[in-house]
N, C-alpha and C positions, 0 to 999 in steps of 0.2 A: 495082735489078731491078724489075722490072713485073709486075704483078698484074693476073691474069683471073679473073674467078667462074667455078667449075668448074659445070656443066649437072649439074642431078638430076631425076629423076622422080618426084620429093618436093618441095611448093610449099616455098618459103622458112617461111610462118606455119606449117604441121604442124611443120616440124623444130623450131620455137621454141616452139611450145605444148604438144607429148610431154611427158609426166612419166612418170616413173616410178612403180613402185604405191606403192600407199599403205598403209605396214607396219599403221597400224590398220583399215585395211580388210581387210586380211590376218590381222590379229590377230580381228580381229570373224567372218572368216569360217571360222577356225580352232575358234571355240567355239563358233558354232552348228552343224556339223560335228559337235561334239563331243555336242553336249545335243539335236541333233535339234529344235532347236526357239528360234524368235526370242524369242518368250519368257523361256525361260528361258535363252538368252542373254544378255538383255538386266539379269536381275538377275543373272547372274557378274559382266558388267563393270561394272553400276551403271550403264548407258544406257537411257532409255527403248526401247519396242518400236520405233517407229518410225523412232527412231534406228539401230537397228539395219539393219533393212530399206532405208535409207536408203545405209547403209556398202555393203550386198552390191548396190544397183543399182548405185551407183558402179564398184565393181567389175567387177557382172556389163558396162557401159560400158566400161572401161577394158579390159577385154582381148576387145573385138570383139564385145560385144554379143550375149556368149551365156549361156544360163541356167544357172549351177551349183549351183543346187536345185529339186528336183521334189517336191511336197506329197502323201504318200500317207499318207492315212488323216489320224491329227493331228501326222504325221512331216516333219519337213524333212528330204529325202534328199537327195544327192551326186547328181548329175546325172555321163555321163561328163564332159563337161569337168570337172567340180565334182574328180572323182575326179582327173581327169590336174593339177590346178592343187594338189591336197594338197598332197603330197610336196613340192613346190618352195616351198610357202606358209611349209610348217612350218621348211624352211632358212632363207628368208627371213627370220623373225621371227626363229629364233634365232639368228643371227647377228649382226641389231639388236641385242636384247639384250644378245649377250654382249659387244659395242663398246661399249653404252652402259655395262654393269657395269665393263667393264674399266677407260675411261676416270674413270668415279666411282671404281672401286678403290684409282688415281693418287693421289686425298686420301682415301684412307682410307676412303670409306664402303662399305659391303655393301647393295646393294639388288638387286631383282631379282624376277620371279611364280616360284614353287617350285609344281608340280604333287605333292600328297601321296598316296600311296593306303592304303585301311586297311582291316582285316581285321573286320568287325562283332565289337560284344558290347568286349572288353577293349580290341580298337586304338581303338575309337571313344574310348576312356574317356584311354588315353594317349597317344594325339596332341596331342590341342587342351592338353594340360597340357606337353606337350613343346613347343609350337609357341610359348605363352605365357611362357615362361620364357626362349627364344631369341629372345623378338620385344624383353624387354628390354634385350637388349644389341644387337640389331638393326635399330631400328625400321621402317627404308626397306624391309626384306622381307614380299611380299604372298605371302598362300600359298592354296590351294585345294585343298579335299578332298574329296576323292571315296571312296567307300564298297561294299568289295564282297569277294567269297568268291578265294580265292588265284592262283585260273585266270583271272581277269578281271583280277585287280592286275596279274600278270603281262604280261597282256597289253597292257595299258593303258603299263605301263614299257619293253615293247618298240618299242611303235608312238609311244613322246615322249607321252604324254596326260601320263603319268607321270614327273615325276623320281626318284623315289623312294619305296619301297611298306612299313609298316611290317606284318608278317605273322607269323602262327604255326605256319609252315614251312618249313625249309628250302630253296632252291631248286635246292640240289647241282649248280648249271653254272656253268661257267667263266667265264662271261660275265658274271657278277655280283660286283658287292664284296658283302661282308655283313658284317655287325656285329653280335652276338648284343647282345640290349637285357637278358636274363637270363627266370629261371623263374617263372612265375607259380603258387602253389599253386594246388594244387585241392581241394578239401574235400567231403566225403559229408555228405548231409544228408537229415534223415526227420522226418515229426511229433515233435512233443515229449513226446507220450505213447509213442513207439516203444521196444520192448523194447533194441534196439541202441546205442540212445543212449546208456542207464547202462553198456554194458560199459563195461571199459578197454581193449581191445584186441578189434578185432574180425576176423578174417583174411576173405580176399576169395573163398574156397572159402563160408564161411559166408554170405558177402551176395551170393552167385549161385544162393542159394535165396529171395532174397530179391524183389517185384517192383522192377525200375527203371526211373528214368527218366533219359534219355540223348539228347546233342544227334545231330541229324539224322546219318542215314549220308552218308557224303564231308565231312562235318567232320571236322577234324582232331585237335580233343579228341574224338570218337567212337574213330578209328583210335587215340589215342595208349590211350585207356581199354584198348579191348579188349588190344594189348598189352600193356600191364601185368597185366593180366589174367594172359594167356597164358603170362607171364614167371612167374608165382606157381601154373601147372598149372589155371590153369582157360579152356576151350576157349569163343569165343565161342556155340557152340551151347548151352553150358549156362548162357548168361546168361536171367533170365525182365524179358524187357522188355516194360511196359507202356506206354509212351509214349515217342516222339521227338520232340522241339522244338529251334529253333535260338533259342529265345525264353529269355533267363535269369529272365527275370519267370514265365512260364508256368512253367518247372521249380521256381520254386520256390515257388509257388502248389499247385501239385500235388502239392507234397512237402509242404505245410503241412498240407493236406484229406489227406491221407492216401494217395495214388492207390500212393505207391513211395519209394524213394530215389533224390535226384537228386546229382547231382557239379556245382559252380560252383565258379567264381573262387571262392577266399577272400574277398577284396575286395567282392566284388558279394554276400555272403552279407544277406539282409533281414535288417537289425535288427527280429525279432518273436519272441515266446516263445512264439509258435507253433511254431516251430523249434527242433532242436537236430541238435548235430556226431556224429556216428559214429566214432569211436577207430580208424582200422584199423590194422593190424598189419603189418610191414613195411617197404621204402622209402617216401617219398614219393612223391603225383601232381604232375607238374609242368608247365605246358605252355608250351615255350620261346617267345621271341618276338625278329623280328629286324628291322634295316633293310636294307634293300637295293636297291641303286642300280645302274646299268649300268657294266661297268669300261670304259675305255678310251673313255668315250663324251665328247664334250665338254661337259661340266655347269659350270652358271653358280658365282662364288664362294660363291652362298646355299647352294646345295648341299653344296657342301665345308666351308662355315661351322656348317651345321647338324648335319654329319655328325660331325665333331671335336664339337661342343658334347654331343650325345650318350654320344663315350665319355670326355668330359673328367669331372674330380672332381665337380665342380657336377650334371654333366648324371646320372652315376650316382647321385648324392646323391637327387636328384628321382626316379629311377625305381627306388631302393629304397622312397620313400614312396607312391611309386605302387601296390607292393605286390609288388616284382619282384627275388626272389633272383639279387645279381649273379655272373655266371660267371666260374670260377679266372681269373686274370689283370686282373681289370677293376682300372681305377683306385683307388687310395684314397678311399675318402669322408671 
């Protein structure tokens, strides 16, 4: 049988010199997207600045020579093309990914970038101890954390920023697995010359005459206080608050000087004898803490690796030392 070259309106050299993108130019242009800025792009991935900038000309070349970043103020913004090439960027790379996990799975290894998010104040404190204890049995997993208030974690897990968000709130929708990591006390505390300090018992009707100090409204240890509060008959109107901080150093600096009573972590309480504990009377304050990941979503093996490491015996062993009462059911330690 006989062969003719079929006629195209595309030279022979284009059809041969096409590539396809280029998943780290994709990846590159995925995190300054992210951080707003080549800079500090440039130290997520550990590439110089210009490197960076160099990735997104390629890019901005490679699919026609148009701009999908626009510089406002000291911001790198999405340009629309920038905005229409997201969505398809973020499939791309993880797809790569998850072939290349997959493939490395075949002999056994776990590697993979895990997107972390975390709740300031105590998540800061037990992530990177969580993250180090899985990095030992894992070492090929790169992970990166991000830092911020529940509504932004949130959001960051919807939109893929985020793999997985450790937090101290519930997120009550379906669309979530969740993993309760367990209770963190919470402890009263006042000058050390304070009257309250010597009792043994002190009820919360009596220290709502007292002045306090308490983290910011729309924090979620503010909401959990006042309800206990409320649970015990006394109405947030009859609290005398003298100060709100989201700062644990501030509160308890303030409660050192004398300003009030403040409520911290047990854990984060300053070792100072400037300080002492208040006895209350009643249940404990507790304020839960949880992981939480998208169901059904398709997440790489580091994710699922880290997730089980979590509620395995080891993983709760570590986050009882962290300072975190584990909930009925958890594994044995």
């Amino acid at each position: 049988m006989a062969y003719r070259r079929i006629a195209t309106n595309v030279p022979h050299s284009n059809l041969t010199q096409r590539t396809m993108l280029n998943t780290d130019h994709l990846q590159t242009f995925l995190v300054v997207a992210e951080t707003g800025s080549f800079t500090a792009a440039a130290t997520r991935l550990g590439f110089t600045q210009p490197a960076v900038s160099q990735h997104i000309k390629l890019l901005e070349t490679h699919v026609g020579e148009v701009r999908l970043f626009r510089r406002v103020g000291k911001t790198m913004q999405l340009t629309h093309a920038g905005e229409e090439l997201l969505i398809h960027a973020r499939e791309v790379v993880s797809l790569a990914q998850r072939a290349e996990q997959h493939m490395l799975s075949l002999r056994g290894h776990v590697i993979g970038r895990v997107g972390i998010g975390c709740a300031p104040t105590s998540g800061e404190r037990m992530v990177p101890a969580l993250l180090a204890a899985f990095h030992v049995k894992h070492p090929g997993v790169q992970f990166a954390v991000d830092v911020g208030l529940s509504e932004q974690l949130f959001t960051w897990l919807g939109n893929g920023q985020v793999q997985a968000v450790v937090v101290d709130e519930h997120p009550r929708r379906r669309a979530y697995d969740v993993l309760e990591l367990g209770g963190e006390p919470i402890s009263c505390i006042a000058a050390r010359g304070h009257g309250l300090v010597r009792r043994e018992a002190v009820s919360l009707a009596e220290l709502a005459q007292c002045p306090l100090i308490l983290p910011q409204r729309g924090m979620l240890l503010r909401r959990n206080l006042e309800d206990h509060f409320r649970r015990q008959g006394v109405t947030v109107g009859q609290l005398q608050v003298v100060l709100e901080t989201d700062s644990v150093t501030v509160a308890a600096q303030a409660a050192s000087d004398g300003l009030g009573l403040a409520f911290l972590p047990r854990v984060r309480l300053p070792k100072t004898r400037d300080i002492g504990t208040v006895n209350l009377a009643g249940p404990p304050v507790e304020q839960p803490w949880y992981l939480v990941r998208q169901r059904g979503s398709a997440t790489n093996r580091a994710v699922d690796e880290l997730w089980d490491f979590a509620d395995s015996a080891q993983g709760r062993k570590l986050l009882t030392r962290l300072g975190l009462n584990q909930p009925d059911g958890a594994k044995e330690l």
